[in-house]
N, C-alpha and C positions, 0 to 999 in steps of 0.2 A: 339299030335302025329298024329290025324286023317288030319290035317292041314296039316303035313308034307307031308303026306303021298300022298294025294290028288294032293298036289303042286310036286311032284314025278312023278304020274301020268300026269299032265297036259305037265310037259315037257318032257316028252317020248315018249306022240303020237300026241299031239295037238298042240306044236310049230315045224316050220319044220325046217330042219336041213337045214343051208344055206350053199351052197359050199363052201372053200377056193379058195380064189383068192389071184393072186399074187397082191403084194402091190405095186403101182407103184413109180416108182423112183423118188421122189421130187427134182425140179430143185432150185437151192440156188439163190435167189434175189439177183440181185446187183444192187449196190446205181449209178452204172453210168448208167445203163441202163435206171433208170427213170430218173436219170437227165436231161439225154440227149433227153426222149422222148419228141418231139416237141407236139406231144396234149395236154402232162401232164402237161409240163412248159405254155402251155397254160392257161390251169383252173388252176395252179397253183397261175400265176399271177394275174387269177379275182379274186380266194378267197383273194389274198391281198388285191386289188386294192378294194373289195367289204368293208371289213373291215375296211380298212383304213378309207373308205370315213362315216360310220358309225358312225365309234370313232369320224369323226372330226368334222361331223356337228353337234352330241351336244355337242361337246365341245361348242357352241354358240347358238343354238336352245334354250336351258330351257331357257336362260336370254331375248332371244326374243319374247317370248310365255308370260313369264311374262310381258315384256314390254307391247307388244300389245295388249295385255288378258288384262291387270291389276289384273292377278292374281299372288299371292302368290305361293311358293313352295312348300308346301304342297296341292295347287291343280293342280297342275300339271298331277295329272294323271285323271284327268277330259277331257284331252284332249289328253293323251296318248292311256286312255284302247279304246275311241271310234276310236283312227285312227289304232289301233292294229285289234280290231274285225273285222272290215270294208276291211281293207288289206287283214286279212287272209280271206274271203269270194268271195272276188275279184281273190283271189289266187288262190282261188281250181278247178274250171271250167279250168283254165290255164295250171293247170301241169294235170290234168287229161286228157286234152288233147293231152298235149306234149307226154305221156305217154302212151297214146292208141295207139297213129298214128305213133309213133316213129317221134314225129315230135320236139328233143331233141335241135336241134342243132338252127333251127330255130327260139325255144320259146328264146334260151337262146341270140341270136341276138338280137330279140325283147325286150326284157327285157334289156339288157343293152344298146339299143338305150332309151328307156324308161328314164333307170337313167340318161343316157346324156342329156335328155330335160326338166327333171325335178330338176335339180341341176343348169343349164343354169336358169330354170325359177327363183328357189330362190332367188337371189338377189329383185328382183322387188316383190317375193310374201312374203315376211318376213316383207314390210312395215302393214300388214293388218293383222289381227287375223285369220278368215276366210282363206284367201289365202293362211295364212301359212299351217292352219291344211291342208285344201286339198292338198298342195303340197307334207307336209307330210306322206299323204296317199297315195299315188301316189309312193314316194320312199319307203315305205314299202312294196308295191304291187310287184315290181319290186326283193325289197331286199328277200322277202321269196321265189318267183319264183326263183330266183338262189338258196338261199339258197336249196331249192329241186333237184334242176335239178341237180347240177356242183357235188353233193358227186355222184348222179348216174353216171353222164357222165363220173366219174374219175374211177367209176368200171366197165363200159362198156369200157372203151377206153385202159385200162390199161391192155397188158398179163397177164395171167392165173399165170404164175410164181412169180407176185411181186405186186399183188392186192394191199396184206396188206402195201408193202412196200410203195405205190404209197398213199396209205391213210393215211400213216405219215406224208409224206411230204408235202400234202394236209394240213393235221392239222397244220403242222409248219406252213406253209405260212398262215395261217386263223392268228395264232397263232402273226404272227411279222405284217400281219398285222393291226391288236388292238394295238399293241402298235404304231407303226410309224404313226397309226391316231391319237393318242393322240399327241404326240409330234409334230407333223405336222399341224394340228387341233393348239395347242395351240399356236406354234408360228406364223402363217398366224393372229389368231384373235387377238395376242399381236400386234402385228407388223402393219396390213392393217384392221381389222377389220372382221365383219360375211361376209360379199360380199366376199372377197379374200378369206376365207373358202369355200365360194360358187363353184366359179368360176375355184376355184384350183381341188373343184371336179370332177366337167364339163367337166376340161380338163383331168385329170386321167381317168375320163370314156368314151372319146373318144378317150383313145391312148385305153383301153382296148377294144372296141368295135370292132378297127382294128385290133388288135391281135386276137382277138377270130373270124373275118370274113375268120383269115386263117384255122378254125377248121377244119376237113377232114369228109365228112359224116360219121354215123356211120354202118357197114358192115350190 
């Protein structure tokens, strides 16, 4: 009762009474609005174009690592978790940068000129164990610096009215494509081999590098 009573007191003079305000009038997202928005279908297309090319270089990476490693399946992550930590450390000075300076649009140029030169490289650094892990760390470096940047730049770039909306469609394209890398990914390595997996990424990542060189600074 003394609890009650107390907590009675407390909100009668010590919390203060907040005005009503009128609720503002929420405006209804629509799906052609972001369709059509040319930044969105932008980033859109890298979170494909990013995933795809993910799915489809292991689809042929693990069988190479063991080739040139001579290691087994099960150690495989001997050479995973060092080029994971290494990337993400590489990473962090980058978007913190991007991040302070508003320098959003630039890092993400950079980065996927990055992935264009290091998917170019693969072909020749997949004969070598060494060569490969670095190459690997190197498209890591690149993949998490988007990964950071492109969900902020989709809610910086996106109106006020259909944020959420605009991060669905985001997710869907992340979404299709993980699959269309596997599928793609596996028929290049049936058909031509890891090189034509390589190369097919190179060149997705230089049609994406041109698409996102039309991005519009951000206000």
């Amino acid at each position: 009762a003394c609890l009650g009573v107390v907590c009675l007191a407390v909100a009668r003079f010590v919390v203060p009474v907040v005005p009503r305000t009128q609720a503002r009038t929420m405006q209804a997202a629509k799906p052609r609005e972001v369709l059509t928005h040319r930044d969105l279908l932008r980033l859109n297309f890298g979170v494909f174009v990013l995933h795809l090319i993910q799915v489809s270089l292991f689809v042929v990476v693990p069988a190479l690592l063991a080739k040139v490693g001579g290691l087994d399946a099960r150690d495989l992550w001997k050479v995973y978790l060092p080029v994971i930590l290494v990337s993400f450390v590489l990473m962090v000075p980058v978007v913190f940068v991007a991040e302070k300076r508003r320098a959003h649009r630039g890092a993400l140029r950079a980065s996927v000129a990055g992935l264009v030169l290091v998917c170019a490289l693969l072909p020749a650094a997949s004969h070598g164990f060494y060569t490969l892990a670095i190459a690997l760390t190197g498209f890591f470096v690149a993949f998490n610096v988007l990964e950071a940047l492109q969900p902020s730049l989709v809610s910086r770039v996106a109106p006020q009215a259909y944020k959420g909306l605009a991060l669905g469609f985001y997710n869907t394209a992340q979404a299709a494509g993980l699959f269309a890398g596997g599928a793609l990914g596996g028929w290049l390595a049936g058909h031509s081999g890891a090189s034509a997996v390589f190369i097919g990424a190179a060149i997705l990542s230089a049609v994406w590098l041109a698409v996102t060189w039309a991005l519009r600074p951000l206000a």
